[in-house]
C-alpha positions as CSV (number, residue, x, y, z in Angstrom):
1,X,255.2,-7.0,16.8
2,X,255.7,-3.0,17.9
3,X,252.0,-3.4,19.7
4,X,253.5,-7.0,21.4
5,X,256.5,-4.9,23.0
6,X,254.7,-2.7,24.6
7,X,254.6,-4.3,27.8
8,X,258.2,-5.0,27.9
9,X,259.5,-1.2,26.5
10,X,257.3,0.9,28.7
11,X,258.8,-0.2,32.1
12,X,262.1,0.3,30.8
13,X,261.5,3.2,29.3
14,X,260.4,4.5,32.9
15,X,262.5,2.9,34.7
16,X,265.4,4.7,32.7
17,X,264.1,7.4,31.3
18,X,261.4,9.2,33.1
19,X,262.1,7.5,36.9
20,X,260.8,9.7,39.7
21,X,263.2,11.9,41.9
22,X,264.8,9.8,44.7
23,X,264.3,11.6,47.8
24,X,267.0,12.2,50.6
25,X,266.6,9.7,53.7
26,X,265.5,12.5,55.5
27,X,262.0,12.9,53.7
28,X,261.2,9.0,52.9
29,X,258.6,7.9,54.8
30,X,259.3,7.9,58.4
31,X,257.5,5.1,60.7
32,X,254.5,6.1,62.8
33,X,255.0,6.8,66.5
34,X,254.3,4.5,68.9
35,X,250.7,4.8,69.7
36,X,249.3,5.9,66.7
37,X,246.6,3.1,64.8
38,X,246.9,3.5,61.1
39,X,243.8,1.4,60.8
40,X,241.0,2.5,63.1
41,X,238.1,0.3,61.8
42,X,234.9,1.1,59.9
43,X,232.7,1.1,63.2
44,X,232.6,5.4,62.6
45,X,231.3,4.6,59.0
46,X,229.1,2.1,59.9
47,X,227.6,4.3,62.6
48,X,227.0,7.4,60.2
49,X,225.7,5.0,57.3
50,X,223.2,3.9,60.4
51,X,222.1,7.6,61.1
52,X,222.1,8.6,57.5
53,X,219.7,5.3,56.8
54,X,217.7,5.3,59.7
């Protein structure tokens, strides 16, 4: 039965107990800039995969 709450007492017991430091709104995650790709593709991987197999 102690093995069976497991799942259930461990998120609480981080939630309450050991929860991470909130940061200010100041240092949250701020949104990219207009301009900027996040996700720039795999074509430079696929490229160097090419030259390292070729």
């Amino acid at each position: 039965m102690l093995i069976a709450a497991i799942p259930f007492v461990g998120p609480v017991f981080f939630v309450f107990i050991d929860a991470p430091p909130v940061l200010p709104l100041s240092e949250q995650a701020k949104p990219f800039p207009k301009g900027i790709e996040v996700y720039t593709g795999f074509g430079a991987l696929i490229d160097a995969l090419k030259r390292f197999f070729s």
